[in-house]
C-alpha positions, -999 to +999 in steps of 0.1 A: -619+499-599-592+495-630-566+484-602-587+454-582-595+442-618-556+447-627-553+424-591-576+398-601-560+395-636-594+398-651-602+426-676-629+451-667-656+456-682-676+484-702-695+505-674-711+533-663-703+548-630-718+581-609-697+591-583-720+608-557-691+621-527-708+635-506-674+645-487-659+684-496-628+680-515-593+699-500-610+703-463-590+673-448-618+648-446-604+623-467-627+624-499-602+606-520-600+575-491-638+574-494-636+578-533-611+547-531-625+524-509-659+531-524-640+519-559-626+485-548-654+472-525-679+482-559-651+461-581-653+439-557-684+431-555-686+431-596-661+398-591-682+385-565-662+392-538-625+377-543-610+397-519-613+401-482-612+434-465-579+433-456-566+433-485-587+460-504-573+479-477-536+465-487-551+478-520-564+510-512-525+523-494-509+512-523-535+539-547-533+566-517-498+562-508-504+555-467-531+535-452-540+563-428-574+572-439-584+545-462-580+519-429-609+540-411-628+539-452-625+507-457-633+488-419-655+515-403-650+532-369-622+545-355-591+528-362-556+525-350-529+519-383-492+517-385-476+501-418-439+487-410-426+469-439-453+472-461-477+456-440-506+470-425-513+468-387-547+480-379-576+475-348-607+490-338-608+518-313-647+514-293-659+550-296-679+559-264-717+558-266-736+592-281-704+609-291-710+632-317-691+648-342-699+683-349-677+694-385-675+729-391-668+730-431-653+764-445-662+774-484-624+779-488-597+751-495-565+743-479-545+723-505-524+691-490-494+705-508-497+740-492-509+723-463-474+704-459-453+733-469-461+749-433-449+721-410-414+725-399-385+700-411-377+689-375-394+692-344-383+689-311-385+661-282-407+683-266-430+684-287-429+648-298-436+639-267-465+662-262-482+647-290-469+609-284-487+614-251-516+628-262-518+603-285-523+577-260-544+594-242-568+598-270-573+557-271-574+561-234-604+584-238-622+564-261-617+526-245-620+539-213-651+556-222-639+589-206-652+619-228-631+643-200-601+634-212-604+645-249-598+681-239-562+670-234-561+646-262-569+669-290-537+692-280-515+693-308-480+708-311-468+691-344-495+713-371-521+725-356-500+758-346-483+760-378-513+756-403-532+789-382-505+807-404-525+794-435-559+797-418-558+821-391-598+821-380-586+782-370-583+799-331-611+820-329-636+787-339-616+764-317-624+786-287-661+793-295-662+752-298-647+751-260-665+779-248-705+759-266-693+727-241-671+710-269-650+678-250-623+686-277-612+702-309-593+699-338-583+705-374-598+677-394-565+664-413-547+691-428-579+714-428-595+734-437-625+715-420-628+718-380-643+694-359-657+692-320-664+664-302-698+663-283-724+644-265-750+667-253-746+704-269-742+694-307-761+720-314-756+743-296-714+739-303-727+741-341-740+774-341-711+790-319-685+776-342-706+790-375-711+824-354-673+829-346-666+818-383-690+844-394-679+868-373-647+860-386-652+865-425-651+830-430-682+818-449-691+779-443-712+751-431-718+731-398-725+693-401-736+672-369-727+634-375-726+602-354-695+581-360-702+546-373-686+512-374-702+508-406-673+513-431-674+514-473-704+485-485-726+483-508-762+490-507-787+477-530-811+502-548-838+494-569-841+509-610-866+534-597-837+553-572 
């Protein structure tokens, strides 16, 4: 909030804030993007709106240091984002009808820092092409509205492999997700969180990746979400709420 008031040369005021994230913190599901783009679009809205979306997201890179997360915090959806320059390229990616997430969210933490530390200092064509491919073939997926080709464009050879060194029940969950009908799976961020992609066995994909995690030692959650378009906004409550 202090930097959009810092931006809009205008002092801030005395307030109260309650930060309610709902988000786990260290499970690679972007808490601090949410945390930020919730801060700007309330300051924001304090100044009655002087800045466009676009540029609390210009904003919100700057305080997280890439725009990675915060462009999906910030606009809502699934969203493609490359910065060149200091600029900010972003657009929506349509995410096909009754896809569901399903997040399995382990008690334990994987720092970013430790979470880096594990990832090689150069990688192979190979295996930049693997994942440059895949890549594509994600967007692919989700414009074309082909759920049969996220199977292939969750593969990862660029972390995945080298963070199960760090979190080694990672395997065990992914295959239980596969095995319960999952279309595709993957290490949220850097982890430790997990998620499947579904549209009919959501719940049935929840409880085989809690099972395997259990069976693994790993104590934990499962969360079954719908992805929205809606991003960061503010909602009005009344004094009573």
């Amino acid at each position: 909030m202090a930097f959009l008031y810092d931006e809009a040369d205008t002092p801030i005021p005395p307030l109260e804030l309650v930060c309610q994230n709902g988000i786990p913190l260290s499970r690679g599901m972007g808490s601090s993007a949410a945390a930020i783009a919730g801060g700007l679009v309330a300051a924001n809205a304090l100044l009655d709106e002087p800045f466009s979306a676009n540029d609390l997201l210009e904003m919100a890179a700057t305080i997280e240091g890439h725009p990675d997360n915060v462009a999906a915090a910030v606009h809502g959806g699934l969203r493609l984002v490359v910065m060149e320059d200091n600029q900010i390229y972003t657009a929506p990616i349509r995410i096909p009808a009754e896809l569901q997430a399903v997040l399995f969210i382990p008690e334990n933490r994987i720092a970013t820092v430790d979470a880096r530390r594990v990832l090689p200092a150069e990688i192979s064509v190979a295996d930049a092409v693997y994942n440059m491919s895949r890549a594509a073939l994600l967007v692919a997926a989700m414009e074309g509205n082909r759920p049969e080709y996220l199977k292939i464009a969750t593969q990862d050879r660029l972390h995945q492999p080298y963070r199960e060194t760090i979190f080694p029940p990672m395997k065990v969950i992914f295959a239980a997700a596969r095995d319960a009908g999952a279309l595709g799976v993957f290490l949220s961020g850097s982890g430790s969180a997990i998620m499947a992609l579904t549209q009919e066995r959501a719940m049935t994909v929840a409880y085989e990746m809690f099972d395997a995690a259990r069976l693994c030692g790993v104590e934990g959650r499962v969360e079954v979400t719908t992805p929205t378009e809606l991003g960061a906004h503010v909602v009005s409550v009344s004094s009573n709420d």
